[in-house]
N, C-alpha and C positions, 0 to 999 in steps of 0.2 A: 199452496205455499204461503198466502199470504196470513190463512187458519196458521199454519205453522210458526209463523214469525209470530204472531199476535201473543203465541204461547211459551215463547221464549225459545223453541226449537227451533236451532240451524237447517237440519235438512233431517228426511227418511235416512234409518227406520224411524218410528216414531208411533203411541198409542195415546188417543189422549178422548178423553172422556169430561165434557163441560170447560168446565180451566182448568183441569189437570192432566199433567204429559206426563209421560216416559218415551227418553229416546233414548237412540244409540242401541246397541246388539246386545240387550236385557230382557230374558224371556223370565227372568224372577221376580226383577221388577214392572213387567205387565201382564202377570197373575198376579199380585200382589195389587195393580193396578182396576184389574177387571174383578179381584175380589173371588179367585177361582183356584183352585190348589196346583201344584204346579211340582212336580221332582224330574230334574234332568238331569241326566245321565251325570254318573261322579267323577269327578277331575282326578287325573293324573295328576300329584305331587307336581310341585314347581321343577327340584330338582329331577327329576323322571324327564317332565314335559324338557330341560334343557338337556338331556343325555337323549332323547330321541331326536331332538330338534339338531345338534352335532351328527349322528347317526345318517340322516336321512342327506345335511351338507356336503357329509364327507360321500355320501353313495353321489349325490351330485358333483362334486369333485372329479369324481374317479371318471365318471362317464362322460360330463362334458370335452376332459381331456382329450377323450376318444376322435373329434371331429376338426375336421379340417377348417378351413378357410371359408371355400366354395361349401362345402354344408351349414358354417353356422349362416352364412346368408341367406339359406334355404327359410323361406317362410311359408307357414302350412295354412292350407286353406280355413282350417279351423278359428285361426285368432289372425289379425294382420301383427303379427308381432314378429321377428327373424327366430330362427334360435341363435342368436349372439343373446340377442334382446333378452330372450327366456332367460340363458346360463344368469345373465348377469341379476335378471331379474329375481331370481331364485335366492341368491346369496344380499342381493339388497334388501328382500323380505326378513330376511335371518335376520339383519342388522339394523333391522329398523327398531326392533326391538328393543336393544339398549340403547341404542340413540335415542328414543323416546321415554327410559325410563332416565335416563339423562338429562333432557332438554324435558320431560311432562307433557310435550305435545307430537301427536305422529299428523303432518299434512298428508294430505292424497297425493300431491303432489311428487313425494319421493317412490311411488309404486309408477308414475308416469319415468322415471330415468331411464335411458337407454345405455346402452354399454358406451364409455368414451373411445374416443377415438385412439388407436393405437392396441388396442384387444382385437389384436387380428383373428387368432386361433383361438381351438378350444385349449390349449396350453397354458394361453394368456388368462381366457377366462378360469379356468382351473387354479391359477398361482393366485389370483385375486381372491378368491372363494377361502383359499388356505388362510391368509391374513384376515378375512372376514372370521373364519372360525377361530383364528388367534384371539382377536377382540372382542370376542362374543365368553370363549371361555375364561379370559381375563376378569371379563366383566362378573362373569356366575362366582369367580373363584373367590370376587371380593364385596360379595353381595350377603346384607344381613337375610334370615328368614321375615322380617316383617318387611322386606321392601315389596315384595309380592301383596303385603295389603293396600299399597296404594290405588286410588283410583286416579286415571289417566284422561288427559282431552285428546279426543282421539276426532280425525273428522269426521267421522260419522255420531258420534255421539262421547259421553263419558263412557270408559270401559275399566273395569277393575284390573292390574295387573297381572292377575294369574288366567284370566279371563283371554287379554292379550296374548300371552306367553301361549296359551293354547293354541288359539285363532291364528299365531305365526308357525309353531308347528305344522300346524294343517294345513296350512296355507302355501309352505314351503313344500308339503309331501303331495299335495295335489299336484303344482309341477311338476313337481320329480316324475310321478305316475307319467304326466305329457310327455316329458323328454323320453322317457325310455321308449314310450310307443315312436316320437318321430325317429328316435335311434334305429328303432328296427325298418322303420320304411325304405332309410338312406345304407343298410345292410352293414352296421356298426355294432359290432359283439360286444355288450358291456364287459367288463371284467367281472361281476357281481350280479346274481339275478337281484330284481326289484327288493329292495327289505320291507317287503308287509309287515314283517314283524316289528316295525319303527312306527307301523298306523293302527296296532293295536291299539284299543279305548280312546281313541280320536276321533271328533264327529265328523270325518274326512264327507265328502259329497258322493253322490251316487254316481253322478254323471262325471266323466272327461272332463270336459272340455264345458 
């Protein structure tokens, strides 16, 4: 850490070679770094990445509604997190997004929020999701095509706008995949099977959990 700080880096990820860094979640600027060729995988379109990123909201909408009380308080051995915590957490990923292309900085600190108090049901959390995708497609509808070239301070490092937009899609459909498996545990029939087809061309993770 303290190599890190010397070099102007906040925290990991981070590549740095003598006195020069690259941080933050830049796999083209550390080929470019390391001096080695680098092509990955091609980006879905901004507006694409925001019509999957509603897509995958709304399939979480639909299903959190599905659970009671006594279920979202069920917390699965996998994460210590509830599923209140999840729903909510699923639709604050969404909305981080324009909040940070709003304010220019996303803290960590907003992935730590837990559902407020008074989100009893999955009802509650459902109606709040809804207004989240109100303000999210607000935001797309009044957004120029070069806001996507901004680059962002992000805490983990600088990240480029479309780069973000991605990393929240994903980010949002990796839960979704959780919530649907603890759905089935707690014997809750979604209305919709999974939309894999909302995770096509996304570098989603291999693993769950």
């Amino acid at each position: 850490m303290e190599e890190l700080k010397r070099l102007g880096v906040p925290r990991v990820p981070a590549v740095s070679i003598g006195d020069r860094a690259v941080h933050g979640w830049n796999p083209a600027g550390y080929a470019a770094l390391l001096g080695v060729p680098y092509s990955g995988q091609d980006q879905l379109p901004p507006r694409e990445l925001a019509r999957r990123l509603d897509h995958i909201l709304d399939s979480a909408q639909s299903l959190i509604a599905r659970f009671d009380r006594a279920q979202l308080d069920t917390i699965p051995p996998e994460r210590k997190r509830s599923i209140r915590d999840l729903g909510y957490h699923i639709f604050r990923v969404g909305l981080s997004f324009v909040d940070t292309m709003d304010r220019g900085h996303l803290p960590e600190t907003w992935f730590d929020e837990r559902a407020p108090e008074g989100m009893a049901d999955g009802g509650d959390v459902a109606r709040w999701g809804a207004l989240v995708r109100g303000r999210i497609a607000g935001w797309f509808e009044g957004a120029a095509d070069n806001e996507f070239d901004r680059t962002l301070s992000i805490y983990y490092g600088p990240q480029g706008a479309h780069d973000l937009l991605e990393r929240t899609a994903w980010h949002c459909g990796q839960h979704l995949r959780q919530l649907y498996v603890l759905a089935e545990r707690l014997d809750i029939k979604p209305a919709a099977p999974l939309p894999t087809d909302a995770f096509k061309g996304l570098p989603m993770p291999e693993a769950l959990w």
